[in-house]
VOZATI-122104 format. One record per atom (N, C-alpha, C): residue number from 1; atom name; x, y, z. Coordinates in steps of 0.001 Angstrom, whole numbers. Layout:
// residues N
+-----+------+---------+---------+---------+
! seq ! atom !      px !      py !      pz !
+-----+------+---------+---------+---------+
! NUM !   CA !       X !       Y !       Z !
...
+-----+------+---------+---------+---------+
END
This chain:
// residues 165
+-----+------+---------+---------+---------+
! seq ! atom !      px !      py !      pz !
+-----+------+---------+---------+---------+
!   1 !    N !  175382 !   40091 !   48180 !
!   1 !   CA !  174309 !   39603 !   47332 !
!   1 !    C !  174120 !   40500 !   46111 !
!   2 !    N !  175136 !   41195 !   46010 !
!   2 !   CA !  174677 !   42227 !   44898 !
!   2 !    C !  173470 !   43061 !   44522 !
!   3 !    N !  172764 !   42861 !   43842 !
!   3 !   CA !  171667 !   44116 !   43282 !
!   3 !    C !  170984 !   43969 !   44252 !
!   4 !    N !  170681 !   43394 !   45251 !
!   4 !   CA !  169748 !   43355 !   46277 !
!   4 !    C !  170297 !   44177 !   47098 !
!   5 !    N !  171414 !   44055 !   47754 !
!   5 !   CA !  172005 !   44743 !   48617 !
!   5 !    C !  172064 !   46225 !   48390 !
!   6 !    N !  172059 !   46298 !   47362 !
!   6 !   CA !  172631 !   47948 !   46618 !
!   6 !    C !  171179 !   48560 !   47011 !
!   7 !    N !  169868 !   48179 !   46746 !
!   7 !   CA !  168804 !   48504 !   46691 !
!   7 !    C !  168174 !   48532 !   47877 !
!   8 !    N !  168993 !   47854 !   49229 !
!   8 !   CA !  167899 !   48028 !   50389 !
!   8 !    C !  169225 !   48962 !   50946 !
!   9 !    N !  170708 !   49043 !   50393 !
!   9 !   CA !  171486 !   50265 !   51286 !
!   9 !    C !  171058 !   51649 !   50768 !
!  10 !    N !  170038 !   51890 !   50034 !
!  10 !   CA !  169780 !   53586 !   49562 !
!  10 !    C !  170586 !   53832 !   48106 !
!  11 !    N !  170792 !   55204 !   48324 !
!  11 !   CA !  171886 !   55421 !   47089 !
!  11 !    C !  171243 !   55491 !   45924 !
!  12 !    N !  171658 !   56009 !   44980 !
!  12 !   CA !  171464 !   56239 !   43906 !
!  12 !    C !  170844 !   55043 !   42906 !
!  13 !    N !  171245 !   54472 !   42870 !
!  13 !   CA !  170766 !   52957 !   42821 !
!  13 !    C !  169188 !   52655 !   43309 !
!  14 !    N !  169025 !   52691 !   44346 !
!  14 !   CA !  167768 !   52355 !   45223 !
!  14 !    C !  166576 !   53560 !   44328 !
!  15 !    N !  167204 !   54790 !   44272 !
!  15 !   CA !  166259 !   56005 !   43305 !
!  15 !    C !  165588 !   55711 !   42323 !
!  16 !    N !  166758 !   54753 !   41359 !
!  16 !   CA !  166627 !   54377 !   40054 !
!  16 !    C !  165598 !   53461 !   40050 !
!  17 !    N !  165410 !   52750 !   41264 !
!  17 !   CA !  164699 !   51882 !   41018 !
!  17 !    C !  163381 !   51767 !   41299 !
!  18 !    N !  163391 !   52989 !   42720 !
!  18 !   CA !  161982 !   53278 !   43030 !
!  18 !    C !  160981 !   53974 !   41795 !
!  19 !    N !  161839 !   55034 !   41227 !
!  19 !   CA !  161648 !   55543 !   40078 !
!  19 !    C !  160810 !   54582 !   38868 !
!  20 !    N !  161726 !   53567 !   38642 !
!  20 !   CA !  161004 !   52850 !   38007 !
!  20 !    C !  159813 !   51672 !   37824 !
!  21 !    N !  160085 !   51797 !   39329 !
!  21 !   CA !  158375 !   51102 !   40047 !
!  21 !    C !  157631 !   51802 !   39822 !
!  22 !    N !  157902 !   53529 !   40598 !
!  22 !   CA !  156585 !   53980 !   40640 !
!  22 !    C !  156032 !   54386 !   39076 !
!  23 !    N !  157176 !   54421 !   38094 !
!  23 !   CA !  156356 !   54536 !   36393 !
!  23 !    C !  155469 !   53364 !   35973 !
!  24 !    N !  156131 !   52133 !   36507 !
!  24 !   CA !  155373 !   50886 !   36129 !
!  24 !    C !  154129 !   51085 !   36868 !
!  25 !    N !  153676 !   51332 !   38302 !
!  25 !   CA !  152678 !   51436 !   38873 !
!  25 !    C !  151845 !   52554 !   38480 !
!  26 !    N !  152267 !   53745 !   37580 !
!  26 !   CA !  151488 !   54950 !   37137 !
!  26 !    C !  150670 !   54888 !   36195 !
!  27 !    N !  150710 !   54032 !   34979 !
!  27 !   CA !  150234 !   54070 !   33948 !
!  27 !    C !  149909 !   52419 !   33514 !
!  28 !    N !  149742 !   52477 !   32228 !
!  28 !   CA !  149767 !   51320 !   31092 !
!  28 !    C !  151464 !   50792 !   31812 !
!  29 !    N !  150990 !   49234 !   31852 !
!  29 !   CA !  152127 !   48457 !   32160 !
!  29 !    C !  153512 !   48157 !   31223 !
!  30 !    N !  152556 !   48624 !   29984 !
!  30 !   CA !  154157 !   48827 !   28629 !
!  30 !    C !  154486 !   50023 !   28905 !
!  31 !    N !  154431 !   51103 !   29278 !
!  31 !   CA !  154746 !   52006 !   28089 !
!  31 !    C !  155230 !   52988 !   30384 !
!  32 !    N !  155899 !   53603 !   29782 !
!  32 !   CA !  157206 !   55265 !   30716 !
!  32 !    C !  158143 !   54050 !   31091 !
!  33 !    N !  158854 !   53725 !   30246 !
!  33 !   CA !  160613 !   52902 !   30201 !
!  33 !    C !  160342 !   52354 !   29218 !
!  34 !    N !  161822 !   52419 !   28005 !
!  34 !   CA !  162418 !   52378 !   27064 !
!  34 !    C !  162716 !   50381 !   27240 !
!  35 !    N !  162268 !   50019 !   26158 !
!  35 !   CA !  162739 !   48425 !   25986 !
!  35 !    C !  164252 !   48214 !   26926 !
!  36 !    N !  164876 !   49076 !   26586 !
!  36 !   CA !  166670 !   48495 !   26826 !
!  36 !    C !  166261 !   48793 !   28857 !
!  37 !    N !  165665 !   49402 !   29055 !
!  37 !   CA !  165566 !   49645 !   30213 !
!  37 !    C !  164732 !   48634 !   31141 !
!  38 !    N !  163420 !   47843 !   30474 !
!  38 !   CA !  162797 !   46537 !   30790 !
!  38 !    C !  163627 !   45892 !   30558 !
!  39 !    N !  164712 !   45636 !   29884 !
!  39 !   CA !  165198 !   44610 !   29762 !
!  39 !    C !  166271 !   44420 !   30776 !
!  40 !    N !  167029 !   45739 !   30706 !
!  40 !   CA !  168162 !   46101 !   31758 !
!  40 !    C !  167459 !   45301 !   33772 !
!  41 !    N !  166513 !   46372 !   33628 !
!  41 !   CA !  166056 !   45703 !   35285 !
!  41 !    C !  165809 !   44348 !   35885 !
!  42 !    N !  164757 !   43862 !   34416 !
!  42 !   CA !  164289 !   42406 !   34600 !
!  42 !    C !  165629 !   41895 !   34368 !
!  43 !    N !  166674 !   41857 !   33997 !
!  43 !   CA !  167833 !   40850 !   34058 !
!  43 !    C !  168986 !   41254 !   35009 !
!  44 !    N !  168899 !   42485 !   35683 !
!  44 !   CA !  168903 !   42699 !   37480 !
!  44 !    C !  168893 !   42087 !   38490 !
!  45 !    N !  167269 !   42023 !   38103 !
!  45 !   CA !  166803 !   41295 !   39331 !
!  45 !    C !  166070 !   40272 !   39504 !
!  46 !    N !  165961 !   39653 !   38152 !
!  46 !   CA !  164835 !   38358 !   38358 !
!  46 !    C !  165776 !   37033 !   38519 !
!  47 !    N !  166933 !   37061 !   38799 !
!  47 !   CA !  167963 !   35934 !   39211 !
!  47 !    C !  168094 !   35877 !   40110 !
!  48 !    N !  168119 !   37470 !   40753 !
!  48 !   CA !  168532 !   37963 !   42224 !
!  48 !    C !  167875 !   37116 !   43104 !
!  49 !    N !  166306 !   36623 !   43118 !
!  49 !   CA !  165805 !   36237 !   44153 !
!  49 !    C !  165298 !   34941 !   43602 !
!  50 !    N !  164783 !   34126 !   44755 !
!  50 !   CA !  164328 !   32777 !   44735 !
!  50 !    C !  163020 !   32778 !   43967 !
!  51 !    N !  162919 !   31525 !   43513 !
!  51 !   CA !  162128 !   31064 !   42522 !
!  51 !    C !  160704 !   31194 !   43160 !
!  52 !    N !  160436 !   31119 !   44673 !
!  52 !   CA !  158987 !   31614 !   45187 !
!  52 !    C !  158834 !   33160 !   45086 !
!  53 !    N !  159928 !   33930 !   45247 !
!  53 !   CA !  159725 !   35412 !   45258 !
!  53 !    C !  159145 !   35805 !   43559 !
!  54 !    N !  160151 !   34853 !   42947 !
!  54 !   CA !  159718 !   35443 !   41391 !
!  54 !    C !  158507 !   35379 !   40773 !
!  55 !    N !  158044 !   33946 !   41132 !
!  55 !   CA !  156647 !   33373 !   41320 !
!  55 !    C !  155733 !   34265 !   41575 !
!  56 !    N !  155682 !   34661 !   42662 !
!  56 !   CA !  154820 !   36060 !   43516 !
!  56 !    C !  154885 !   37130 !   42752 !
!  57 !    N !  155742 !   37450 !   42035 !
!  57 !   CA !  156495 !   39046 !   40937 !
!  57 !    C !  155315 !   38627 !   40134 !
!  58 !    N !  155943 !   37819 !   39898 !
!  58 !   CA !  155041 !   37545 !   38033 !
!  58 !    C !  153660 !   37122 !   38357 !
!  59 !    N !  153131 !   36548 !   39154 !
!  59 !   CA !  151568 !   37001 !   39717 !
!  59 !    C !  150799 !   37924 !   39405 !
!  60 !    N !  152028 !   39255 !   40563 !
!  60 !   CA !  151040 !   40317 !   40635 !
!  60 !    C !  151509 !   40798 !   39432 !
!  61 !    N !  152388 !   40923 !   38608 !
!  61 !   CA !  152436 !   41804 !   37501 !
!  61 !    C !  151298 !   41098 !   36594 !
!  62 !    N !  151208 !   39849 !   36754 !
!  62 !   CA !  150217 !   39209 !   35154 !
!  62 !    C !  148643 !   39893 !   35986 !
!  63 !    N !  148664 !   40211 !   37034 !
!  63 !   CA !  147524 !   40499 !   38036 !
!  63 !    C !  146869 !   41946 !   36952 !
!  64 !    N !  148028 !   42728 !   36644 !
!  64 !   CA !  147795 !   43724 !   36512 !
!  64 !    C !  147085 !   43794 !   35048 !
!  65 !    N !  147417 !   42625 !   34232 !
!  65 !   CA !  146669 !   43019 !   32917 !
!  65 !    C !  145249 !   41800 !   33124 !
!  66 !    N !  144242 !   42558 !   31956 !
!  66 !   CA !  142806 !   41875 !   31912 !
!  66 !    C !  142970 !   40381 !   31384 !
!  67 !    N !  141854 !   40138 !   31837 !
!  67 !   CA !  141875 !   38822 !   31376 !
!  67 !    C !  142059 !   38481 !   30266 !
!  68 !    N !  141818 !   39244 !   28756 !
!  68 !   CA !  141552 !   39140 !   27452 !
!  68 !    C !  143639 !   38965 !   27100 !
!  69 !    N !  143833 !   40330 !   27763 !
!  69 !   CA !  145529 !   40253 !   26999 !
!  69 !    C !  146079 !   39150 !   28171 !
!  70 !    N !  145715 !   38809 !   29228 !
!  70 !   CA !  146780 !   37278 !   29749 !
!  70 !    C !  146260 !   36277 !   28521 !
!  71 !    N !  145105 !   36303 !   28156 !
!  71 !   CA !  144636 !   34834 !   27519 !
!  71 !    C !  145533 !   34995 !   25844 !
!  72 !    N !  145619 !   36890 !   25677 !
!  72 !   CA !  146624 !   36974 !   24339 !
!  72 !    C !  148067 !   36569 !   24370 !
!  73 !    N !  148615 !   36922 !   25766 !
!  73 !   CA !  150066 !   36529 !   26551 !
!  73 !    C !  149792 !   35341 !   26343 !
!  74 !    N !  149291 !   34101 !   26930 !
!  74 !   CA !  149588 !   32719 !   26507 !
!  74 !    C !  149679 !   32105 !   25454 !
!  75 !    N !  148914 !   32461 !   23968 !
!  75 !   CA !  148851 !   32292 !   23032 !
!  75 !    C !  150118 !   32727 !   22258 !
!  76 !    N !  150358 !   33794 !   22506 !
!  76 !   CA !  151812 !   34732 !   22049 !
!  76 !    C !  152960 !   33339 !   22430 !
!  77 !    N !  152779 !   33582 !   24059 !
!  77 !   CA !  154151 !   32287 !   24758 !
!  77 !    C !  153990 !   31066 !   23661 !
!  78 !    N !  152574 !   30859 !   23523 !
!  78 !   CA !  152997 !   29066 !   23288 !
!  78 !    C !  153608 !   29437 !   21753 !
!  79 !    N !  153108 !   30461 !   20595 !
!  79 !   CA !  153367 !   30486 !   19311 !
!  79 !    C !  154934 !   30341 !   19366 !
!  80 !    N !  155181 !   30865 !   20683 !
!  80 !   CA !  156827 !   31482 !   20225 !
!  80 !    C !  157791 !   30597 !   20514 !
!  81 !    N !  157003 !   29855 !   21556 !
!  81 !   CA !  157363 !   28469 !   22079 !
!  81 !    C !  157644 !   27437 !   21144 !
!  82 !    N !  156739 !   26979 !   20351 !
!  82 !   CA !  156641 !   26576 !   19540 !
!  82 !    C !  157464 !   26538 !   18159 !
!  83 !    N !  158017 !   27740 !   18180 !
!  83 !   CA !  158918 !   28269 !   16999 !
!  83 !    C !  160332 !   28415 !   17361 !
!  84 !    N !  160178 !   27734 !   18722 !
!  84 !   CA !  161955 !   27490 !   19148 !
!  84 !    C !  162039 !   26002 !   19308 !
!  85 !    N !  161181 !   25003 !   19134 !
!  85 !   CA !  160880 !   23537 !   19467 !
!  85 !    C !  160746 !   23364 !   20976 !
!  86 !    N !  159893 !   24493 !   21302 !
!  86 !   CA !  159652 !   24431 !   23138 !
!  86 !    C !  158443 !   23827 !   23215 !
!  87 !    N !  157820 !   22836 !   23578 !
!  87 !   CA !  156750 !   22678 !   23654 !
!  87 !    C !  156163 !   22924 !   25216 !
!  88 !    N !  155222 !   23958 !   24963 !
!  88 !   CA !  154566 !   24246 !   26600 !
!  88 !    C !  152890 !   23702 !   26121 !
!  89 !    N !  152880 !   23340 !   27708 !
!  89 !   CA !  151359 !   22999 !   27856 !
!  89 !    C !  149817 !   23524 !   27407 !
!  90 !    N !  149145 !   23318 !   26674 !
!  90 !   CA !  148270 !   23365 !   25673 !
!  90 !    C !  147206 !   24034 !   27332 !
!  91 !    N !  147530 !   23204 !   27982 !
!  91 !   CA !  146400 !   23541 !   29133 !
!  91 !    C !  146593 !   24667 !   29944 !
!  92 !    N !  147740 !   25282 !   29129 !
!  92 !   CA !  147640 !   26561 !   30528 !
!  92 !    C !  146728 !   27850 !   30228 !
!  93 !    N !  146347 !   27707 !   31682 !
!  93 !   CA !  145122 !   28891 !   31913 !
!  93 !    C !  145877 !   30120 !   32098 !
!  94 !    N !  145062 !   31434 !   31400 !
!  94 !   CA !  145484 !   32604 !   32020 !
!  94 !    C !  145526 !   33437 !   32868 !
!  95 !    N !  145054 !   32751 !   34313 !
!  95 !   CA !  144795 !   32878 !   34968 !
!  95 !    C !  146134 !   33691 !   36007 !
!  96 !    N !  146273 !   34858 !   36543 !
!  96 !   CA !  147635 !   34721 !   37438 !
!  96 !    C !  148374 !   34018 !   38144 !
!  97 !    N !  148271 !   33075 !   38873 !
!  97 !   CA !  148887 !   32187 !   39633 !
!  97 !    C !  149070 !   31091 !   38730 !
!  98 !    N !  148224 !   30824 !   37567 !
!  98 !   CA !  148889 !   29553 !   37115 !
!  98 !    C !  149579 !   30124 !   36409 !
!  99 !    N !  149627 !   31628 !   35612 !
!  99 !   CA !  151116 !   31606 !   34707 !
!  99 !    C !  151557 !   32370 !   35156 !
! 100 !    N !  151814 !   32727 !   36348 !
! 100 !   CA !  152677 !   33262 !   36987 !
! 100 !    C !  154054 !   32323 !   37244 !
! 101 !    N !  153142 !   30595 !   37786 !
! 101 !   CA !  154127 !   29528 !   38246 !
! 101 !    C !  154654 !   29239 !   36652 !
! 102 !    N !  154133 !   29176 !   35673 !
! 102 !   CA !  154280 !   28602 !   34616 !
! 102 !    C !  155423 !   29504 !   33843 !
! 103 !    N !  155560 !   31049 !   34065 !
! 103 !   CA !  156648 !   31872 !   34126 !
! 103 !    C !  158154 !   30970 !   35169 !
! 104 !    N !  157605 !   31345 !   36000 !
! 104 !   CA !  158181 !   30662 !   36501 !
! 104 !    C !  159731 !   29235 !   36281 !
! 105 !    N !  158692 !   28436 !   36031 !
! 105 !   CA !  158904 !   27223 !   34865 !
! 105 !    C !  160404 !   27403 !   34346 !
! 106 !    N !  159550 !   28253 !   33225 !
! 106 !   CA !  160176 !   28772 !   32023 !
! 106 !    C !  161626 !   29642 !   32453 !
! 107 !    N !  161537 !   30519 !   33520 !
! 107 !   CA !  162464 !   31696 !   34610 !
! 107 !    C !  163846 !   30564 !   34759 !
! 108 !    N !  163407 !   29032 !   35195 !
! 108 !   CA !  164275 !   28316 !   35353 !
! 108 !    C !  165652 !   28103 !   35025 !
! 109 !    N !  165254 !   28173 !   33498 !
! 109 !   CA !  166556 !   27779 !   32550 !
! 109 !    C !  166546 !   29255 !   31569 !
! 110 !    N !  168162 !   29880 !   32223 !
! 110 !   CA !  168488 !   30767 !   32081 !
! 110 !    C !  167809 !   31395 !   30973 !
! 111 !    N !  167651 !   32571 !   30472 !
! 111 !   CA !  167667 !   32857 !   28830 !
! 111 !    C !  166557 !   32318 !   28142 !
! 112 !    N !  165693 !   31509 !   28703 !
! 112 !   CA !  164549 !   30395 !   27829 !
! 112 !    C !  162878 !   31602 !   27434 !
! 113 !    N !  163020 !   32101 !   28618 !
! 113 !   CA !  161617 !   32899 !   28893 !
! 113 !    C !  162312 !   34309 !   27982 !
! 114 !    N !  163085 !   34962 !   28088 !
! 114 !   CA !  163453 !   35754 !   27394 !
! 114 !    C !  163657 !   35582 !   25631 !
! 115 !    N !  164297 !   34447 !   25341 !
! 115 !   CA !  164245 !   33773 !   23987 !
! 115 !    C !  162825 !   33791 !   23351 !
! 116 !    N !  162167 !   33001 !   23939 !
! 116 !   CA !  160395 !   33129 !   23855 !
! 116 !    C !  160248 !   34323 !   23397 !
! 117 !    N !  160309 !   35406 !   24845 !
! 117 !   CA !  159544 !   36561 !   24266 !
! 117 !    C !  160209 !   37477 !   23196 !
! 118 !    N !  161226 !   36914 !   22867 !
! 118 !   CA !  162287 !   37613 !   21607 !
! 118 !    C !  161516 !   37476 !   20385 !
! 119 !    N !  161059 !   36326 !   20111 !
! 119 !   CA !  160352 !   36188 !   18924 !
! 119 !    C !  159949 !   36859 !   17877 !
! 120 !    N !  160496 !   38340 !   17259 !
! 120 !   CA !  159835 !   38806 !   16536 !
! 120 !    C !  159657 !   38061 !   15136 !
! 121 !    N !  160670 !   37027 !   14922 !
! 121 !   CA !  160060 !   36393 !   13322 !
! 121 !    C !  158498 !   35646 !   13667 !
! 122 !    N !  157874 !   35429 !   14478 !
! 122 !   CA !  156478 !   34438 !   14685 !
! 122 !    C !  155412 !   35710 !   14445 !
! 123 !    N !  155571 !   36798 !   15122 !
! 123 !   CA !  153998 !   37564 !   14485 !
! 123 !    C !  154689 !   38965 !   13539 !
! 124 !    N !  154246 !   38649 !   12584 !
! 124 !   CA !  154860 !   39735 !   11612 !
! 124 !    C !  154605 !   41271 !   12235 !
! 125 !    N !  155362 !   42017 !   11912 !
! 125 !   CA !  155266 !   43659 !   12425 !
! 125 !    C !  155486 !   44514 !   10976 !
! 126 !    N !  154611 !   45571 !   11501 !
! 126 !   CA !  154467 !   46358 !   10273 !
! 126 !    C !  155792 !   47222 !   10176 !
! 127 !    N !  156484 !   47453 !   11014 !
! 127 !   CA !  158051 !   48202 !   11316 !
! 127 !    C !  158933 !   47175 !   11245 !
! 128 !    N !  160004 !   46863 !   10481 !
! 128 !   CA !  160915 !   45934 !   11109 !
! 128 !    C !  162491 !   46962 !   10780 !
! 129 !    N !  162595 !   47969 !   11358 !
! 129 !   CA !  163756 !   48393 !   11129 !
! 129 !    C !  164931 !   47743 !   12028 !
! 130 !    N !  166033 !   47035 !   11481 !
! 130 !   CA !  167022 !   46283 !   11697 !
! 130 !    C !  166754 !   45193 !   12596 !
! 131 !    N !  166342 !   44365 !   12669 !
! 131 !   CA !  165911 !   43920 !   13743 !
! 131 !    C !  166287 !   42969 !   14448 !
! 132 !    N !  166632 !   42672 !   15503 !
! 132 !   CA !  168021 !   42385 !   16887 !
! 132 !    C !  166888 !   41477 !   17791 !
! 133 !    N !  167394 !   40064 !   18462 !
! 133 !   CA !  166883 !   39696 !   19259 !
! 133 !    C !  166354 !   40654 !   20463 !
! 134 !    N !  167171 !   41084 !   20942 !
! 134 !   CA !  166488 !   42284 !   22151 !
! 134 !    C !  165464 !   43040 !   21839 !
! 135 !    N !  165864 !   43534 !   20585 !
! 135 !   CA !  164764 !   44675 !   20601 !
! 135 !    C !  163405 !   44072 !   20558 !
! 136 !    N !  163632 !   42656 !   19945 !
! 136 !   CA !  162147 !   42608 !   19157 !
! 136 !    C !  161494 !   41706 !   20571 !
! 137 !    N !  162337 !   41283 !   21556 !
! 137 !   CA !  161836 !   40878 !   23396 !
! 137 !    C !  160040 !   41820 !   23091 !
! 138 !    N !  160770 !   43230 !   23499 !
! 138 !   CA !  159740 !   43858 !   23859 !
! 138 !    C !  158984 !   44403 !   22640 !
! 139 !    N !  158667 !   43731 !   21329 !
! 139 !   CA !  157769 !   44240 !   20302 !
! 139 !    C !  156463 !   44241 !   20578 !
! 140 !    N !  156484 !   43073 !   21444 !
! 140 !   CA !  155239 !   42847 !   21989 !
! 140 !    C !  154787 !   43691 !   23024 !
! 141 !    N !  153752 !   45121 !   23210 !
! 141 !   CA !  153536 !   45587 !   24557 !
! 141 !    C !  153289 !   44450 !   25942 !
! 142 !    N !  152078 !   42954 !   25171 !
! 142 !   CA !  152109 !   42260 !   26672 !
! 142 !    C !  153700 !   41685 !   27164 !
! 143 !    N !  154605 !   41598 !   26597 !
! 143 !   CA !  155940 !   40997 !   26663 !
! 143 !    C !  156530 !   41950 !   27422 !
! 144 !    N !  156548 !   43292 !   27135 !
! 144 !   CA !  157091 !   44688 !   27901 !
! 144 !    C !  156404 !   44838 !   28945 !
! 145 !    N !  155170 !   44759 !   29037 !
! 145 !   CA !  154303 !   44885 !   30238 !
! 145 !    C !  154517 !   43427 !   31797 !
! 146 !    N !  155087 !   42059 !   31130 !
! 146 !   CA !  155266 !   41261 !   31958 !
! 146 !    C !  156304 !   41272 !   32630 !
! 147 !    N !  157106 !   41599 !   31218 !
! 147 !   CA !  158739 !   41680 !   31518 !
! 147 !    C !  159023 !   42848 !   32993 !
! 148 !    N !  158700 !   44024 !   32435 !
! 148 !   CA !  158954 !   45094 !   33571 !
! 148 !    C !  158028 !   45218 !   34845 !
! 149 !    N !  156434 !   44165 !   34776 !
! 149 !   CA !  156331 !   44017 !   35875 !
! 149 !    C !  156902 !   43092 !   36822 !
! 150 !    N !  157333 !   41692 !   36078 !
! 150 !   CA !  158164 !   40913 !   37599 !
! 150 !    C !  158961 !   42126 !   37684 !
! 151 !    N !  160009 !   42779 !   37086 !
! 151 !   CA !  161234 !   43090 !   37714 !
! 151 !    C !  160816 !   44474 !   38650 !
! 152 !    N !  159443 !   45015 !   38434 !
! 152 !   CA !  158768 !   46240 !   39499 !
! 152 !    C !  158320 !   45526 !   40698 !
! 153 !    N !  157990 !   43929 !   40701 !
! 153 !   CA !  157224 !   43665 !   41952 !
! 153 !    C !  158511 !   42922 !   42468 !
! 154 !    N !  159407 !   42455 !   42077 !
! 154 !   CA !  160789 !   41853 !   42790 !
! 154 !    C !  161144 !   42925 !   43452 !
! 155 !    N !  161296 !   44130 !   42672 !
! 155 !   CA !  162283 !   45577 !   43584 !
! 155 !    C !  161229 !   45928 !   44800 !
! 156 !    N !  160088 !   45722 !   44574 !
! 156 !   CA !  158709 !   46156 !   45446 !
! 156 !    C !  159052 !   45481 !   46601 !
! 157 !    N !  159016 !   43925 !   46217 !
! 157 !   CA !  159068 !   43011 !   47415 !
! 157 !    C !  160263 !   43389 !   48461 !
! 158 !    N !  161448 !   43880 !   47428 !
! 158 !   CA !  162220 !   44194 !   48257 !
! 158 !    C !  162711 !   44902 !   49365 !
! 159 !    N !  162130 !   46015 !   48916 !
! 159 !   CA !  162293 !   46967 !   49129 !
! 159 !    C !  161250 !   47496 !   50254 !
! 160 !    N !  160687 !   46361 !   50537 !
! 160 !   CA !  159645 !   46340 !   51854 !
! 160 !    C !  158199 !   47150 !   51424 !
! 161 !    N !  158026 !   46913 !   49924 !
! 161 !   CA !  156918 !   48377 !   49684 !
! 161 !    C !  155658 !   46633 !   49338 !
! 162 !    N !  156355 !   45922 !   49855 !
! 162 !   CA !  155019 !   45192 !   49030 !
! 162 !    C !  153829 !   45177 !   49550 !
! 163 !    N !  152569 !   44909 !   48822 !
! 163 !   CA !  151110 !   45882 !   49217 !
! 163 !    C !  150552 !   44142 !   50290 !
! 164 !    N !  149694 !   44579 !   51199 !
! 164 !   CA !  149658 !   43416 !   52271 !
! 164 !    C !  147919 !   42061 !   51236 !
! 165 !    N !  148437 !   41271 !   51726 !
! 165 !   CA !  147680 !   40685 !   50971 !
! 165 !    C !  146294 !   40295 !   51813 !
+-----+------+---------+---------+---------+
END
């Protein structure tokens, strides 16, 4: 099964990753890992597992920010949405479980949710040095903060650390 397997046999691998849970769980949900490194994990492991596990990821990670920046996260999604001819639902709440599933959704078709959050031509930035689909994924801190929490609560789930509900 690949990255899954690597991560429940130990190893160096399994370090890397606890490592980078426990930074996501230490602080601000953007910020101790480098964009290339949210990006690196979340495209790890958010294929790795089934579409209910991912569901559950992106829950508790949207769990983790306030209500004000999920309701800024949806607005961000739909602008960016919008600026690829995606049309998403006007009605979605920011609520965790509904855009968690609504991540979800989007998780479906390969590359779509990532494209979205690529968006740096939709909200202008006061920095634009060279600027690369990837990098500009995570311009957004809520985009860095969603991104690297599914891929902290997928390795979580995995890894048997998940918190009991």
């Amino acid at each position: 099964m690949g990255i899954l397997d690597e991560l429940l046999g130990g190893g160096q691998r399994q370090k890397e990753y606890k490592d980078f849970v426990n930074r996501y769980e230490q602080g601000d949900p953007s910020e101790g890992y480098s964009d290339q490194e949210v990006l690196k994990r979340y495209g790890e492991v958010s294929h790795a597992v089934p579409p209910d596990q991912y569901a559950q990821a992106a829950q508790e990670a949207l769990g983790k920010l306030s209500p004000e920046e999920r309701a800024a996260f949806v607005k961000m999604l739909q602008e960016r949405a919008a600026a690829r001819g995606v049309t998403l639902s006007p009605e979605v709440q920011p609520e965790p479980k509904e855009l968690g599933q609504y991540l979800t959704n989007l998780h479906q078709k390969p590359g779509q949710l990532r494209d979205m959050l690529g968006g740096g031509d939709v909200q202008p930035r006061e920095q634009a040095p060279a600027s690369n689909p990837i990098g500009d994924i995570l311009a957004s801190p809520m985009a860095k903060a969603v991104l690297a929490g599914i891929a902290a609560m997928v390795v979580k789930r995995v890894m048997g650390r998940s918190p009991t509900a």
